[in-house]
ROBATOR-986174 format. One record per atom (N, C-alpha, C): atom name; x, z, y; residue number from 0; residue in one letter. Coordinates in pm, whole numbers, always signed. Layout:
  atom       x       z       y    n  res
    CA       X       Z       Y  NUM    A
...
//
This chain:
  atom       x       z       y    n  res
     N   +1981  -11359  +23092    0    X
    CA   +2009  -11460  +22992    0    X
     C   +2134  -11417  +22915    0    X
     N   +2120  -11385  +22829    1    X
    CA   +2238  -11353  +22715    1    X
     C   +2316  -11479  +22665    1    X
     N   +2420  -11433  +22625    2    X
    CA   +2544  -11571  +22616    2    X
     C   +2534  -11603  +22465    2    X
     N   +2436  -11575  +22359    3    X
    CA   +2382  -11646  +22280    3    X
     C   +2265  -11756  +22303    3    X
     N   +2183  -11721  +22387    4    X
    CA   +2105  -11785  +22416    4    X
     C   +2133  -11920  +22523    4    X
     N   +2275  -11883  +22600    5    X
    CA   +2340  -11968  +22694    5    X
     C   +2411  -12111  +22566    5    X
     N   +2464  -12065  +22460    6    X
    CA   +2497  -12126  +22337    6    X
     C   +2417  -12211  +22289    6    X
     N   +2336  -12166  +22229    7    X
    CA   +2207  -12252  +22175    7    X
     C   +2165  -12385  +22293    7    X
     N   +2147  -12325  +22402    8    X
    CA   +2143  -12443  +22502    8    X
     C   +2243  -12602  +22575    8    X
     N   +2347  -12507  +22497    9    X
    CA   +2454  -12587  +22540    9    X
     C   +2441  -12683  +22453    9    X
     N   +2482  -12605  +22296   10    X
    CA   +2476  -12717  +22159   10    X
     C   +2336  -12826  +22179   10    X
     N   +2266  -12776  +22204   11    X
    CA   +2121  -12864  +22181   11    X
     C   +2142  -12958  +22310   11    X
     N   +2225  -12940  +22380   12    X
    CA   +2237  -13067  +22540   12    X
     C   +2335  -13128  +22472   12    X
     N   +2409  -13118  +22431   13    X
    CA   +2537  -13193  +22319   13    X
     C   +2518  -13273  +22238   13    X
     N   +2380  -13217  +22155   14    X
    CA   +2340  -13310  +22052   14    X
     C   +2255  -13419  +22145   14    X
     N   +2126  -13380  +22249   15    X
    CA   +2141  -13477  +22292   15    X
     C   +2207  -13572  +22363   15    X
     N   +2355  -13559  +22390   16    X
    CA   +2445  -13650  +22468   16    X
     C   +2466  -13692  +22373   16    X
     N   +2506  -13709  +22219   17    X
    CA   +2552  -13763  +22124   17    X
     C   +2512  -13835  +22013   17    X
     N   +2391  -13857  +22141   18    X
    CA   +2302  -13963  +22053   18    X
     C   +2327  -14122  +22038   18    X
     N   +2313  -14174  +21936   19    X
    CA   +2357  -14307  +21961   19    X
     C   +2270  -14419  +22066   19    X
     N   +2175  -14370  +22110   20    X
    CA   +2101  -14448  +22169   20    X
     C   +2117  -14430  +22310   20    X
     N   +2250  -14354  +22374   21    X
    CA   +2312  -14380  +22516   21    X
     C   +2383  -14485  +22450   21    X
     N   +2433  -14564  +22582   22    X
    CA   +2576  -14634  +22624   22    X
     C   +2682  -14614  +22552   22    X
     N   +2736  -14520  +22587   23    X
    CA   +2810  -14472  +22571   23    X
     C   +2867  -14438  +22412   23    X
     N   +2801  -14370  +22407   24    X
    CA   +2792  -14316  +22229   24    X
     C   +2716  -14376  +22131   24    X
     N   +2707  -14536  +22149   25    X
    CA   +2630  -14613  +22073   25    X
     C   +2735  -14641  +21955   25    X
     N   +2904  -14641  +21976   26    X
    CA   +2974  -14719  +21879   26    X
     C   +2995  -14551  +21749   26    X
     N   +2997  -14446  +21802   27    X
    CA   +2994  -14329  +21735   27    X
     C   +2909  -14344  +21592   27    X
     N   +2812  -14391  +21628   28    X
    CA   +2706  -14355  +21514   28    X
     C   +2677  -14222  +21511   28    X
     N   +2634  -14186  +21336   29    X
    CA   +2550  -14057  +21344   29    X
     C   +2672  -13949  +21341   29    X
     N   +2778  -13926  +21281   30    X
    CA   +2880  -13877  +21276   30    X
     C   +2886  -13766  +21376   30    X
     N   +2886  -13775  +21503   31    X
    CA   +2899  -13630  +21593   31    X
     C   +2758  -13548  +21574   31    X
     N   +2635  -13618  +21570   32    X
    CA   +2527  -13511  +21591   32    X
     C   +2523  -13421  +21452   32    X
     N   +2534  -13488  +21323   33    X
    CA   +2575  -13411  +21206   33    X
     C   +2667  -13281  +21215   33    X
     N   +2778  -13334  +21302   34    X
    CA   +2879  -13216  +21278   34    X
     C   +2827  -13136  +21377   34    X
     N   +2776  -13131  +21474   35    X
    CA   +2678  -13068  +21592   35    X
     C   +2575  -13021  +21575   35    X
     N   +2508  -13067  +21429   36    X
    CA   +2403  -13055  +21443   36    X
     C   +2394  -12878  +21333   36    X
     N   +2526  -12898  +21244   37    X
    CA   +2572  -12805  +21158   37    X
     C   +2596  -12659  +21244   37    X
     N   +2633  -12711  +21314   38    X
    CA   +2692  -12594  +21436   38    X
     C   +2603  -12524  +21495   38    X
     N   +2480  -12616  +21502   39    X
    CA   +2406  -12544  +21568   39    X
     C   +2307  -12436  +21487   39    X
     N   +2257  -12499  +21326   40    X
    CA   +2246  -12449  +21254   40    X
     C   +2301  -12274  +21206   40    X
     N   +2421  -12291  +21196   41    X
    CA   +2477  -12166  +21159   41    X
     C   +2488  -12069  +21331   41    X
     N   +2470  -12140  +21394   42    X
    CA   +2481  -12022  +21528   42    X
     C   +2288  -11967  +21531   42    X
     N   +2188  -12065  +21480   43    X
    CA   +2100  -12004  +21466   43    X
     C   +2063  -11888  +21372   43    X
     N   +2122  -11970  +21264   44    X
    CA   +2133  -11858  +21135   44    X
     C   +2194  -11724  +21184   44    X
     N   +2287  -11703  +21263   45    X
    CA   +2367  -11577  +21332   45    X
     C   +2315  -11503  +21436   45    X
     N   +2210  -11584  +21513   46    X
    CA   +2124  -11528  +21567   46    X
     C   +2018  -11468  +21537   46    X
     N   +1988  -11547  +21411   47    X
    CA   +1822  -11459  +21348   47    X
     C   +1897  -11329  +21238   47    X
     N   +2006  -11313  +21232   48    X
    CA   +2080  -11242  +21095   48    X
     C   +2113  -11128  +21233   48    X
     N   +2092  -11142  +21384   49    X
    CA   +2163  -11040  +21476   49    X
     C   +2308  -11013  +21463   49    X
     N   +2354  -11107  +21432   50    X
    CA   +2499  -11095  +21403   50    X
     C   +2594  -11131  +21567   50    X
     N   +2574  -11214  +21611   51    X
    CA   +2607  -11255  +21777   51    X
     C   +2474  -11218  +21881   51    X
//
């Protein structure tokens, strides 16, 4: 398992913890998965470009 692929897994367990529909992260709103969700975006983009 390569530590890009360890990445991608992490971000995507993140976004789902940062969903508003836990407990927890109900008063958040959409606000973290956006900025999470960006992140994960460009680490894909870096992966399909073979850059990481």
């Amino acid at each position: 398992m390569s530590i890009s692929l360890l990445l991608v897994i992490v971000l995507i367990l993140l976004l789902i913890g940062a969903l508003p529909t836990w407990g927890y992260s109900r008063s958040w709103g959409y606000r973290p998965i956006s900025g999470l969700g960006i992140v994960l975006i460009i680490v894909i983009v870096l992966l399909v470009l073979h850059v990481i």
